[in-house]
N, C-alpha and C positions, 0 to 999 in steps of 0.2 A: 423576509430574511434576505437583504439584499449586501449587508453586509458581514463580510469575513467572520470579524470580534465575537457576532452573533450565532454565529453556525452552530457551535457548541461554548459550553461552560469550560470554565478553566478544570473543573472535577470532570467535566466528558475528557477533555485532552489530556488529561491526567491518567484516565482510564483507559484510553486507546493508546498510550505511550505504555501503560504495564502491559496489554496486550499484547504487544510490538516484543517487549523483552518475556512476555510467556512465550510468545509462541519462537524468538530463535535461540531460546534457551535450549532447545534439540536439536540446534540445524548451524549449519554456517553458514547459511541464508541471511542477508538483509534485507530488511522491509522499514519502505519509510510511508509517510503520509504529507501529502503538499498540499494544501488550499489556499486559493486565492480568488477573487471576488469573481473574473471574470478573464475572459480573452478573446480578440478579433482572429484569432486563427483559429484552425483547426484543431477541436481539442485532444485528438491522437499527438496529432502534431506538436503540441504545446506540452501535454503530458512526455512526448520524447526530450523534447529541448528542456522541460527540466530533471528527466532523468541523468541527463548528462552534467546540468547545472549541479547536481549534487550528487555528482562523480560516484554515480551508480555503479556506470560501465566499469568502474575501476576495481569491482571487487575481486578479489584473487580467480574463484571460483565460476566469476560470470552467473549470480546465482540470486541479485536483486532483485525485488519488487519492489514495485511503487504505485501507489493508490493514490491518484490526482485527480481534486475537485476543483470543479469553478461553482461557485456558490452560486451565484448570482445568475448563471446560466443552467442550473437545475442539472449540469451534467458531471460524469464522472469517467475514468479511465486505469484502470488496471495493467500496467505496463510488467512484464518480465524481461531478464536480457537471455540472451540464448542460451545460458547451463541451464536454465530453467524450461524456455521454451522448447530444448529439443527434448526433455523428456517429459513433461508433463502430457498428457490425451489432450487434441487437438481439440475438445468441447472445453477443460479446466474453468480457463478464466472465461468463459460463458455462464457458465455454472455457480463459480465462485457471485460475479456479477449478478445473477437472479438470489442468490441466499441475501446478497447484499441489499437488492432494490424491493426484495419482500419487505425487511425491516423498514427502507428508508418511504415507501406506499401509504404505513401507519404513522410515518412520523419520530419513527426511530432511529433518528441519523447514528449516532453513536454506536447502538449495537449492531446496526448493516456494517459500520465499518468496524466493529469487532470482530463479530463474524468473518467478516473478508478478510482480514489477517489471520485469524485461527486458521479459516481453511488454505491459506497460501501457507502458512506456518507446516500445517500436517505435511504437503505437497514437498515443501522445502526437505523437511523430515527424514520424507520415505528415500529422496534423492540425494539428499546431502548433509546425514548425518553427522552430529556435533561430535567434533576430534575435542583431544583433550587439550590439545596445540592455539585451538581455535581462539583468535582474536575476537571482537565486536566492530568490525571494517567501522560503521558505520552511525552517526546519531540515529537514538529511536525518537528523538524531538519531533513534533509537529514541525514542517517547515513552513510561511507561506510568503505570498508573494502579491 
């Protein structure tokens, strides 16, 4: 599975983009998903620099997540910006990450990152409850790179 195209099916990215709009159907949280084959940096690091690439930071609320793969490097990263970070318990995205690499152990990339949205989605939820006001900042499209 070294390449992108491969990770998932056009029906998995179909299924994690309706997961994306269930779970901020209650929140004014945005959650996106980025994959891209690989990267010589650090993938916190990389996962930051596209956070900002897809003008995460800019959401009203400061209230994004972002779940960034490198395929090819079998690694992942769960990124929040600080409306999220300063209230979530300081285990969350540790937490979230092990529901996720349970699924992905079996082979179940799709539902790890299902999962992993559902549970940043509830997270989002309990903090930043969906106004009636509430735009959608943000595409729920796979993005990659």
């Amino acid at each position: 599975m070294s390449k992108v195209e491969d990770f998932l099916s056009k029906k998995e990215e179909q299924e994690i983009v309706e997961a994306i709009g269930m779970a901020e159907n209650n929140t004014s949280g945005e959650i996106r998903v980025h994959i891209e084959q690989t990267t010589s940096k650090v993938h916190f690091d990389r996962a930051l620099e596209v956070f900002h690439e897809l003008k995460m930071d800019e959401t009203q609320l400061k209230n994004g997540v972002l779940f960034y793969f490198a395929v090819a490097d079998k690694n992942f990263v769960i990124c929040g910006d600080k409306g999220i970070n300063d209230l979530v318990s300081s285990d969350f995205w540790d937490s979230t990450r092990n529901i996720m690499v349970t699924q992905f152990k079996s082979g179940n990339f799709k539902q790890g990152i299902v999962d992993g949205i559902l549970s940043a989605g509830e997270q989002l939820k309990k903090y930043f409850p969906r106004l009636a006001e509430d735009t959608n900042e943000l595409s729920n499209e796979i993005s990659k790179g």
